[in-house]
C-alpha positions in Angstrom: 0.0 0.0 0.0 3.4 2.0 -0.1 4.0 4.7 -2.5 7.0 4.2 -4.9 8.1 7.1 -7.3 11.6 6.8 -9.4 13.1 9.6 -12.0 16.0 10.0 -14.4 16.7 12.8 -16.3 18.0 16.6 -16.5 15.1 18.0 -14.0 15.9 18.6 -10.2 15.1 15.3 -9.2 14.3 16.0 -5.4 11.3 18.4 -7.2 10.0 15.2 -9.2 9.9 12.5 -6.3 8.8 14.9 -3.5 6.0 16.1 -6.2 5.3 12.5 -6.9 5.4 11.9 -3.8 2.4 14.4 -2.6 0.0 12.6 -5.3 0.7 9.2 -3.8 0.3 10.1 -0.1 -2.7 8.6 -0.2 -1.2 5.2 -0.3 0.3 5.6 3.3 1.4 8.4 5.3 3.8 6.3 8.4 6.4 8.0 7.0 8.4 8.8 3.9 12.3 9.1 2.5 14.2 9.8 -1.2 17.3 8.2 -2.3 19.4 10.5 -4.6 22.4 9.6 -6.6 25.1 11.8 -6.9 28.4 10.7 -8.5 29.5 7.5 -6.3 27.6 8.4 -3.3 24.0 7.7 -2.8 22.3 10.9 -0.5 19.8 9.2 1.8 16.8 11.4 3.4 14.0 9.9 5.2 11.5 10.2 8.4 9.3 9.0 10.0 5.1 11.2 9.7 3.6 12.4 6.5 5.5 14.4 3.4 5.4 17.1 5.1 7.7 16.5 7.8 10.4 15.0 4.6 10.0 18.1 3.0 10.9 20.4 6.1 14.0 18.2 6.4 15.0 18.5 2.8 15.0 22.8 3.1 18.0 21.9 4.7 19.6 19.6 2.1 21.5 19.8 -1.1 20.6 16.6 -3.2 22.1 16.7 -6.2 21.6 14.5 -9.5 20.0 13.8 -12.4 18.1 10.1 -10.5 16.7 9.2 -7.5 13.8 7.1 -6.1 11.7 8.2 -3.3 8.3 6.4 -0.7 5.7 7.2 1.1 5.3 4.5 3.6 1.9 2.4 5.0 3.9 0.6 7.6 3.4 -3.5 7.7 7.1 -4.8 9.2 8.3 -2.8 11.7 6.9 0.5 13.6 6.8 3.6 11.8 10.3 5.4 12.7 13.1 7.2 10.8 14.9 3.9 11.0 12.3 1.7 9.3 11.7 4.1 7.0 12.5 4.1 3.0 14.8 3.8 1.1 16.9 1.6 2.5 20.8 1.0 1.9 22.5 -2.2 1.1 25.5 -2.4 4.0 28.0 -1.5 1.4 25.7 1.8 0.8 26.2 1.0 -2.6 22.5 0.2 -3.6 19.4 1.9 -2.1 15.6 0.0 -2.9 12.2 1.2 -2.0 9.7 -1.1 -1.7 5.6 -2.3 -1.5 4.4 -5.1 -0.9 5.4 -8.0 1.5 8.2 -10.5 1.6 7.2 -13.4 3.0 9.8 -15.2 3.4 12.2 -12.3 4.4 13.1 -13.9 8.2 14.4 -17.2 6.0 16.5 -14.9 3.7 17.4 -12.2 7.1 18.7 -15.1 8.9 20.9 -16.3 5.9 22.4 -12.9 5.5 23.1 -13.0 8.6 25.3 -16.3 8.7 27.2 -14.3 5.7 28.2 -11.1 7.6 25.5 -8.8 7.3 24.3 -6.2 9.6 20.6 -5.2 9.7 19.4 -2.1 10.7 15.6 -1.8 10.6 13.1 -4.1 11.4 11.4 -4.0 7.9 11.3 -6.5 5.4 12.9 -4.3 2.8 16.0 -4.2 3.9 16.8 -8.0 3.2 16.1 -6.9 -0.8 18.9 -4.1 -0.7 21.1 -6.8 0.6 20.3 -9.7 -0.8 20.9 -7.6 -4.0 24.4 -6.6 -2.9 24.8 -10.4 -2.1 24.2 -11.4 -5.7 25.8 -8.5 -7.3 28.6 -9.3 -9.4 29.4 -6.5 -11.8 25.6 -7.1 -13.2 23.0 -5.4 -11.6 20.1 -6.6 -13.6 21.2 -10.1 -13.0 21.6 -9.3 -9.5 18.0 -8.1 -9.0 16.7 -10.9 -10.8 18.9 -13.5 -8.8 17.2 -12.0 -6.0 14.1 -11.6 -7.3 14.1 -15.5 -7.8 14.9 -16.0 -3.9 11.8 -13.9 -2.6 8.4 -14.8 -2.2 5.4 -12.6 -1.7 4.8 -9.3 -3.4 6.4 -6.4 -4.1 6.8 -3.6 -6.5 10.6 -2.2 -6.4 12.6 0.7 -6.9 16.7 -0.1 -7.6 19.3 2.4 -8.0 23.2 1.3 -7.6 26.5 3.7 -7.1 27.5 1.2 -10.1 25.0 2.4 -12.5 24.5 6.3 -12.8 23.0 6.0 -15.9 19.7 3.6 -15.1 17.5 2.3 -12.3 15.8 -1.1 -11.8 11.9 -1.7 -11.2 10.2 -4.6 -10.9 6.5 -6.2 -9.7 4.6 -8.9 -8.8 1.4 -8.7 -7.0 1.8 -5.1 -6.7 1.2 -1.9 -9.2 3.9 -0.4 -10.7 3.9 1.4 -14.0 7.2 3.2 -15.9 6.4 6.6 -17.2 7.9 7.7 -20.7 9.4 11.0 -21.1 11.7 12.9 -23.5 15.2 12.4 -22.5 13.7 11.5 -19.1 11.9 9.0 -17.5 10.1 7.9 -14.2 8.3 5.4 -12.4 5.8 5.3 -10.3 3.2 2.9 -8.2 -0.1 5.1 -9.3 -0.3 7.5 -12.5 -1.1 10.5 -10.9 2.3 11.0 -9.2 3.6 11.7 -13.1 0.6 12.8 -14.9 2.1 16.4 -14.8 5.5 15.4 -16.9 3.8 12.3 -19.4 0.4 10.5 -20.3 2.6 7.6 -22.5 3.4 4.2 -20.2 4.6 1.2 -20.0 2.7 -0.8 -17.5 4.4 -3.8 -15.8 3.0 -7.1 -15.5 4.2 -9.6 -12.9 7.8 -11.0 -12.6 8.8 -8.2 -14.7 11.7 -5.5 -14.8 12.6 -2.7 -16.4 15.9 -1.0 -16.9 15.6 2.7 -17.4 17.8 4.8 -18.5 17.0 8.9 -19.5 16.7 7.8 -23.4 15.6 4.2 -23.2 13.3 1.3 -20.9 13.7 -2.4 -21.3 11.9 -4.8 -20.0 12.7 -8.3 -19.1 11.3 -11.6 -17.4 12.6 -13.4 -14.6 14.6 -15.5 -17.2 16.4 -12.5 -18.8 14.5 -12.3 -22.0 13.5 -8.8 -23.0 10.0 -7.9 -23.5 7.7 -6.2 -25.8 5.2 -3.8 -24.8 2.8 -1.6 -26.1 2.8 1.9 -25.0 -0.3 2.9 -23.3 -1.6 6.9 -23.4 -3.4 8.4 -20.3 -6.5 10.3 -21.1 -7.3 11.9 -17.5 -7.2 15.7 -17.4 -4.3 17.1 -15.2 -6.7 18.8 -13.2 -8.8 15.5 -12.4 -6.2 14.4 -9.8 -6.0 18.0 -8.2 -8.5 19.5 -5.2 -9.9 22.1 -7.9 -11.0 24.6 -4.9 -12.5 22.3 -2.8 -10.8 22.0 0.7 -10.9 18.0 0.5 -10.6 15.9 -2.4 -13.6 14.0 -0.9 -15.5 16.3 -0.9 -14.8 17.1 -4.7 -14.7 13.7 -5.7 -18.4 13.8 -4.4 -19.7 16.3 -6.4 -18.1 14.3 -9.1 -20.7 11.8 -8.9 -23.2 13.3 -10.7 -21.1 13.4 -14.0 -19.2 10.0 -13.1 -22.5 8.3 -13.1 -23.7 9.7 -16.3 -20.2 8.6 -17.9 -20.2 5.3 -16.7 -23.9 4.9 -17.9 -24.3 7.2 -21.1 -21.9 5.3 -23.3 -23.5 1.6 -22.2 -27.0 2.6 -23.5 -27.4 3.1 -27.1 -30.9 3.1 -28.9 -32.8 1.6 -26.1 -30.4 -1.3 -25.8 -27.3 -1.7 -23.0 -23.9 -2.7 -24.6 -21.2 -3.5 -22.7 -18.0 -2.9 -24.2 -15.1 -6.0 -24.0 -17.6 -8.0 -23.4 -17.8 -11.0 -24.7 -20.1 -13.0 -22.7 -22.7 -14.9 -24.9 -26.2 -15.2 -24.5 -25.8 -18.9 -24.1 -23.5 -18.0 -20.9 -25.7 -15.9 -19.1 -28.7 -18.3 -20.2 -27.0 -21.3 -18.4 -25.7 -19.7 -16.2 -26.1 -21.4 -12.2 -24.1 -18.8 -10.1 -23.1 -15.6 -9.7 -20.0 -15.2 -7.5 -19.4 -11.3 -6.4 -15.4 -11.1 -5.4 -14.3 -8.0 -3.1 -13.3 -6.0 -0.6 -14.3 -2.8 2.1 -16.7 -0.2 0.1 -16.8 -2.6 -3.2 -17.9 -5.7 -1.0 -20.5 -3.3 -0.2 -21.6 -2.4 -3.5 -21.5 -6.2 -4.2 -24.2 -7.1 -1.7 -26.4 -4.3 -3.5 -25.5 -5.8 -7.0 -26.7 -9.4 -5.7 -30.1 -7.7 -4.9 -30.5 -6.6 -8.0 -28.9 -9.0 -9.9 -31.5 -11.6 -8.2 -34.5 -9.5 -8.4 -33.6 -9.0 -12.3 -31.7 -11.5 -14.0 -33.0 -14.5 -11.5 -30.0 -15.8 -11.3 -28.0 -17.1 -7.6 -25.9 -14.7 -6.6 -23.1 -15.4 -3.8 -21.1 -12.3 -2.2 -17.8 -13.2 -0.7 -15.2 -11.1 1.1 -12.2 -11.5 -0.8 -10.0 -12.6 1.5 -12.5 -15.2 2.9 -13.2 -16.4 -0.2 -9.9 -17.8 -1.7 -9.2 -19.7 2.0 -12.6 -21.7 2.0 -12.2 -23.8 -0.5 -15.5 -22.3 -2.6 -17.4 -24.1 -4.4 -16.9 -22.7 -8.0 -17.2 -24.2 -12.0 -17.6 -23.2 -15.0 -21.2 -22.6 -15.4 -20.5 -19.8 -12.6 -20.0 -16.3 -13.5 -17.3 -14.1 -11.0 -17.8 -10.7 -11.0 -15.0 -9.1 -9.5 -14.9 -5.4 -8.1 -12.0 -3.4 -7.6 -12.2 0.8 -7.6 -8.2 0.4 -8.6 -8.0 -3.0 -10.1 -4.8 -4.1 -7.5 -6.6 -5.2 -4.6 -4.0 -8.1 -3.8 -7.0 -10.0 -1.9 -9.3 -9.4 -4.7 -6.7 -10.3 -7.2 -5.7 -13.3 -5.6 -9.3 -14.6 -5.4 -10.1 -14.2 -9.1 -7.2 -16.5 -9.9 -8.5 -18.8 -8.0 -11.7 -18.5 -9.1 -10.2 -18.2 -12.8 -8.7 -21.6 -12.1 -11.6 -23.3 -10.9 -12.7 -22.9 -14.4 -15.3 -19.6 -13.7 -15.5 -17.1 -16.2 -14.3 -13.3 -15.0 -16.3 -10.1 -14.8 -14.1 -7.1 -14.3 -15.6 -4.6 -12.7 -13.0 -1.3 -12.4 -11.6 1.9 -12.5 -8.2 1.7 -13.3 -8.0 1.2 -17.2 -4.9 -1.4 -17.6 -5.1 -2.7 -13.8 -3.8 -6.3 -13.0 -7.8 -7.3 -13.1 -8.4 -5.6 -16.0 -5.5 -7.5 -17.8 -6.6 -10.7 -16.2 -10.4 -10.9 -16.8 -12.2 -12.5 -19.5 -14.2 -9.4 -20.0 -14.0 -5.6 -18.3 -17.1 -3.3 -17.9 -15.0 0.1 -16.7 -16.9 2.3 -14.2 -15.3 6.2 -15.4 -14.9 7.6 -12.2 -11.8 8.9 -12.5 -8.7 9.1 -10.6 -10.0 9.2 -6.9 -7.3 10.2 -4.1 -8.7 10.8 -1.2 -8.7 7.1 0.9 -12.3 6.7 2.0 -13.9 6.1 -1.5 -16.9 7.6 -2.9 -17.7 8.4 -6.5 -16.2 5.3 -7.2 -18.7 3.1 -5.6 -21.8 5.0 -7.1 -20.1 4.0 -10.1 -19.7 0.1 -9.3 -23.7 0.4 -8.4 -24.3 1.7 -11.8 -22.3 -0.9 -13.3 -23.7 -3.5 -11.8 -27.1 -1.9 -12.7 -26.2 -2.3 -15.9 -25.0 -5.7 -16.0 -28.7 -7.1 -14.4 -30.7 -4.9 -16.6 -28.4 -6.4 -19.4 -28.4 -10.1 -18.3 -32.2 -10.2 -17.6 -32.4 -8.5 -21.0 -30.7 -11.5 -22.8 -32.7 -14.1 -20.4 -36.1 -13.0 -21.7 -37.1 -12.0 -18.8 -37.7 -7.6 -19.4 -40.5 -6.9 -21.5 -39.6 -3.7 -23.6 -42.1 -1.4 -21.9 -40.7 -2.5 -18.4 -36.8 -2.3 -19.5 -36.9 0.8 -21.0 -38.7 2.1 -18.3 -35.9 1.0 -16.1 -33.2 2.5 -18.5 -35.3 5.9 -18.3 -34.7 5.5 -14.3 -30.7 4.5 -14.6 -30.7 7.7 -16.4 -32.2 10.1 -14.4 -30.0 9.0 -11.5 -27.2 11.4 -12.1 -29.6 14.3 -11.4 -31.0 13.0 -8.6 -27.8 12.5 -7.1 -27.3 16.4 -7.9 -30.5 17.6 -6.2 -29.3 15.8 -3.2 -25.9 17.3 -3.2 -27.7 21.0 -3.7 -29.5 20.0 0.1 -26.2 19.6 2.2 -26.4 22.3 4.3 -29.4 20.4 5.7 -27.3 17.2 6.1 -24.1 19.5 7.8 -26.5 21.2 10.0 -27.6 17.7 11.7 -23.8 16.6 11.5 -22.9 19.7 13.5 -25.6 18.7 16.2 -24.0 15.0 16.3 -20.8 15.2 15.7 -19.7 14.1 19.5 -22.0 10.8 19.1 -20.1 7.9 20.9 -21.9 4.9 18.6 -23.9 5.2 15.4 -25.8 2.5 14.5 -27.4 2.1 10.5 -30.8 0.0 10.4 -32.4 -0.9 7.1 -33.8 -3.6 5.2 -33.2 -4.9 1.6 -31.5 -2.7 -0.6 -31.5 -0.1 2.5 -29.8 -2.9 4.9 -27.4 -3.4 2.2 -26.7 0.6 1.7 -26.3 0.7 5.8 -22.9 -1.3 5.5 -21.1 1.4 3.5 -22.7 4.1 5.1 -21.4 3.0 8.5 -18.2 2.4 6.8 -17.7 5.5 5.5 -18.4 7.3 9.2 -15.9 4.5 10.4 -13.2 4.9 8.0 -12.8 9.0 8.6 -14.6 10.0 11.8 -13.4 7.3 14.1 -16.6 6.6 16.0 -17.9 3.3 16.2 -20.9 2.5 14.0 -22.6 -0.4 12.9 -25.2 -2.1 10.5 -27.8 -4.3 11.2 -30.9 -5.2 9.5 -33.8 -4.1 10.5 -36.0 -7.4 11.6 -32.8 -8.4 13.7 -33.1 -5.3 16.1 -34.9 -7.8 18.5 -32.4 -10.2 18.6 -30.1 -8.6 20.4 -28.8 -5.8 18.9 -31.7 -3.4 20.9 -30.0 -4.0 23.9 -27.5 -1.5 22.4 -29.5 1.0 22.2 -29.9 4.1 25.1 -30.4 7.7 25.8 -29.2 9.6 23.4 -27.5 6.7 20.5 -27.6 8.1 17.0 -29.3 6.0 14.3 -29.2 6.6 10.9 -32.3 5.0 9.0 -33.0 4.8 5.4 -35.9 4.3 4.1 -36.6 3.7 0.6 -38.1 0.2 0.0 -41.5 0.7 -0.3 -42.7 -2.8 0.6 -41.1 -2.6 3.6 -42.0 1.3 4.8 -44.3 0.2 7.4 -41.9 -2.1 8.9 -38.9 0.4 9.1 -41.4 3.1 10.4 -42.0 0.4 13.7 -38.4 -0.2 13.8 -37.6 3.8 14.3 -40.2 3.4 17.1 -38.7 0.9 18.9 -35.4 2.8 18.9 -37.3 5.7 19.8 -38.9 4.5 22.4 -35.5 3.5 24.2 -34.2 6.9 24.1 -32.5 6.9 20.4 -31.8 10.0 18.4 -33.0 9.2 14.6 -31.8 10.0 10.9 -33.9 9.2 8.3 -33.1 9.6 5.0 -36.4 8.5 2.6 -38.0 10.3 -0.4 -40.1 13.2 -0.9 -42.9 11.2 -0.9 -42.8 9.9 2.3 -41.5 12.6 4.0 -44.9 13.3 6.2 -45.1 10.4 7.6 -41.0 9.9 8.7 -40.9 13.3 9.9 -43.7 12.0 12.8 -41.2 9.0 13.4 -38.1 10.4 13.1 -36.5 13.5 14.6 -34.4 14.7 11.4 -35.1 13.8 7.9 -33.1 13.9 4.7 -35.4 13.6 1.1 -33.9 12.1 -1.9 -36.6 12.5 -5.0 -39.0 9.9 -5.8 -37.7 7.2 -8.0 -38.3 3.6 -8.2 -36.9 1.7 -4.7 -34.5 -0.5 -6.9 -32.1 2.1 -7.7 -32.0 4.3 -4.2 -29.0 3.0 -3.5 -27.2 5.4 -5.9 -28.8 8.0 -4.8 -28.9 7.7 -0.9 -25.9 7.0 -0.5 -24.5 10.6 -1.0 -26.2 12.2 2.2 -24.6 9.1 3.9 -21.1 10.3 2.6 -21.7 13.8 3.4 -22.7 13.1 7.0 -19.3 11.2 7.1 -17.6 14.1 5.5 -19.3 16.8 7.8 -18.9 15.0 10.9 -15.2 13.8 10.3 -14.6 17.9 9.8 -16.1 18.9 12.9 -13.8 16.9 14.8 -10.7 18.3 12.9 -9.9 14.9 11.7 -7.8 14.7 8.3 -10.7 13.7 6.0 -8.2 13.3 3.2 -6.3 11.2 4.9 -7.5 9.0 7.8 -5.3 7.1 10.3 -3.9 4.3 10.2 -5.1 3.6 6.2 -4.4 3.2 2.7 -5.8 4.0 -0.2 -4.8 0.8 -2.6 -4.8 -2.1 -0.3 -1.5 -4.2 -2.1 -0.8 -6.3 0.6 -2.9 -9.5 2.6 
């Protein structure tokens, strides 16, 4: 979950990795370092806290060169300190490595080093690579990486330069992103495109067991076996400015009012003349029509949006659908074939968990649905077919636009699958294409209401527990909502289901507990209405969020209420969702917490 940016060229390469650097912060903020190579010395600075703190201590450094590699660090081995910090130096000080990703092996390979005379400094599992690299270097560093390379097992994504070579750095991957950015007498790397989007929109991204020398004028790429390797240069299409705060004090809180016209991209292109195509698809109607099973792969806010696409994908398409955490899922033992579909969601398409599930999934003999945001990801490349939800580059860690975006992809995909079943009569399915489309205004309309959702966030922000109670669709939505109050306020919350309030979870319940209720299902209105009772009648304070419609009777119920526009119940969740985030947002504000950036997390999750 580590940040990794690498340069060569004729800029001032403390500028480019410290630049790079602020646009992958999101990936972890423990603490963060550069490596500069100057002449035959390699100039080490590094600290422990956020970029910040690294760039205070570089005001009062001279790092000179023309290549250097630099980290921002989401600590796994070994407490956050200037010690375990990156980069870290070989014990000759002749070779310098950043790192993400985990070696799992690294106490085997530590304790052989050892035996041989080396001396370790951090606790990290980093610092074996620098010296396991200087173990097998013998005039050749590409050999020696790959020697090593060939010794580790886990994950990682790396960043090599040598005192040796002052002409062209080493990177390499497996299980972790890394891409190599191409430039005009220059060139960088870097473990997410933003960090170089202001120098190049051409790249070369790296598969696994893969590295790349790079030199100012030249990249080549080679396997694990030493044979070079040809690869097609990708071009960026994001706008500079997509990846920057554009006025807005958070980037969460501009990547929300993105939603509106990331929900319209992601389902304007898939719906021409009254008919939903999905592009790199190549699912057959004979698939979906014998298909048994639905498997839905992931992780945190896209597990979430998975249990809503089950919903609908049931409801819709009729076809058994099984959600699975990811990380769950790949240890069980699941039952899976090749009459099973596996949809597999993923905002930037590197979730090792998620990744590491497909494959098995993949080799169980299921076909893969893709569903992402990061064109050219490692589930992107591996899928049998890709439906792309255009959110955009999102930065700040608790995600939002981009799971409005998975609902409306996997909106599309039922719509699309009960389409080719038979089972949509046109009058109904265009209907329900007329809805889809309308939800990116409805989602605007909300976002013009806020004030009324800060106001209520102002009153509450000191709330010890916040529980979410809904049922269906609105159960489902609960999850992320709690999750996103979790994630970047730092109170406890929790979902539960409506008609299990009984069974326990009541007893939670007391003088003055927030709860947060949506209400959007209209079969089950009368039922949530009771439950907001009980919880009132046991001293709760209570949030509902329903629409227009219904507004009368919640307001008797409920002591605030948030309206969302009348629509049909199936597709709320894209819509309700937004208040949920904003209450997250307001709340985590009023407290003075870093909204941006929330303790203790990361936004690509790279490691198990």
């Amino acid at each position: 979950m580590c940040g990794i940016v690498g340069y060569i060229g004729k800029r001032d390469v403390t500028n480019v990795l410290v630049g790079g650097l602020k646009k992958l912060e999101y990936r972890g903020y423990d603490s963060a370092g550069v490596a500069v190579l100057n002449a035959d010395k390699i100039n080490v600075v590094k600290t422990k806290g956020r970029l910040a703190v690294l760039e205070d201590k570089l005001k009062n450094c001279e790092l000179k060169g023309i290549m250097g590699i630099g980290h921002t660090r989401w600590a796994t081995h070994g407490e956050p300190n200037d010690v375990n910090s990156h980069p870290h130096l070989s014990n000759n000080g002749k070779i310098a490595v950043v790192h993400n990703g985990i070696i799992e092996n690294y106490m085997q390979l530590k304790e052989f080093l050892m035996s041989k005379g080396f001396v370790f400094k951090s606790e990290t599992d980093t610092e074996v690579i620098s010296n396991l690299i200087e173990y097998n270097y013998k005039g050749d560093l590409l050999k020696a990486v790959m020697n090593t390379l060939n010794d580790v097992e886990g994950a990682y994504a790396l960043g090599v330069v040598c005192t040796d070579c002052p002409d062209r750095f080493l990177a390499a991957r497996k299980d972790s992103p890394l891409i190599v950015g191409l430039g005009e007498d220059e060139n960088f790397i870097a473990s997410d495109i933003p960090a170089i989007l202001e120098y190049t929109r051409d790249i070369y991204i790296l598969e696994d067991k893969e590295v790349a020398s790079i030199s100012a004028g030249n990249v080549d790429i080679y396997n694990l076996l030493g044979e070079k390797v040809q690869r097609d240069v990708f071009h960026v299409n994001w706008d500079v400015a997509s990846a920057e705060k554009g006025g807005f004090e958070h980037f969460m809180m501009k990547e929300i009012f993105e939603e509106p016209a990331v929900i319209r991209s992601t389902i304007s292109s898939r719906i021409k003349n009254n008919e939903i195509v999905l592009d790199q698809f190549e699912l057959t109607d004979d698939m979906i029509k014998n298909c048994e099973k639905i498997n839905i792969i992931a992780c945190g806010t896209a597990y979430h949006a998975g249990v809503i696409g089950k919903y609908v994908i049931e409801k819709l398409a009729h076809i058994p659908v099984e959600v699975d955490v990811a990380s769950e899922f790949r240890y069980r033992d699941p039952i899976v074939n090749e009459k099973q579909i596996t949809i597999v969601i993923s905002q930037s398409g590197e979730t090792l968990d998620t990744l590491m599930a497909m494959r098995e999934a993949k080799k169980k003999g299921s076909r893969i649905l893709g569903i992402v945001n990061v064109v050219g990801s490692s589930i992107a490349r591996e899928a049998d077919d890709v439906l792309y939800t255009w959110a955009g580059p999102e930065i700040a860690v608790a995600s939002t636009k981009a799971y409005n975006t998975q609902l409306a992809a996997l909106y599309l995909v039922a719509l699309s699958f009960a389409r080719k079943k038979g089972l949509l009569d046109d009058e109904t399915f265009f209907n329900y294409l007329e809805d889809l489309q309308k939800l990116p205004q409805y989602v605007d309309t909300v976002l013009k209401e806020r004030k009324v959702i800060q106001k209520f966030a102002y009153q509450h922000f000191n709330a010890k527990s916040v529980f979410f109670l809904g049922r269906s669709l609105d159960y489902a939505l609960s999850m992320e909502g709690s999750l996103k109050l979790k994630e970047i306020s730092y109170i406890h919350s929790e979902a539960y289901a409506g008609g299990e309030l009984k069974h326990g979870t009541i007893a939670l319940i007391e003088e003055g507990t927030l709860v947060v209720c949506p209400l959007t299902q209209d079969h089950l209105f009368d039922k949530m209405i009771s439950n907001i009772r009980e919880v009132k009648a046991r001293g709760a304070v209570v949030l509902a969020i329903t629409m227009d419609k219904h507004v009368e009777e919640v307001s008797k119920a409920a002591d605030a209420v948030i309206t969302i526009p009348d629509m049909d119940p199936l597709f709320a969740p894209v819509v309700v969702v937004t208040p949920m985030q904003l209450f997250a947002y307001y709340v985590s504000v009023m407290k003075g917490n870093d909204v941006d950036k929330p303790r203790n997390l990361a936004k690509s999750v790279t490691v198990e």
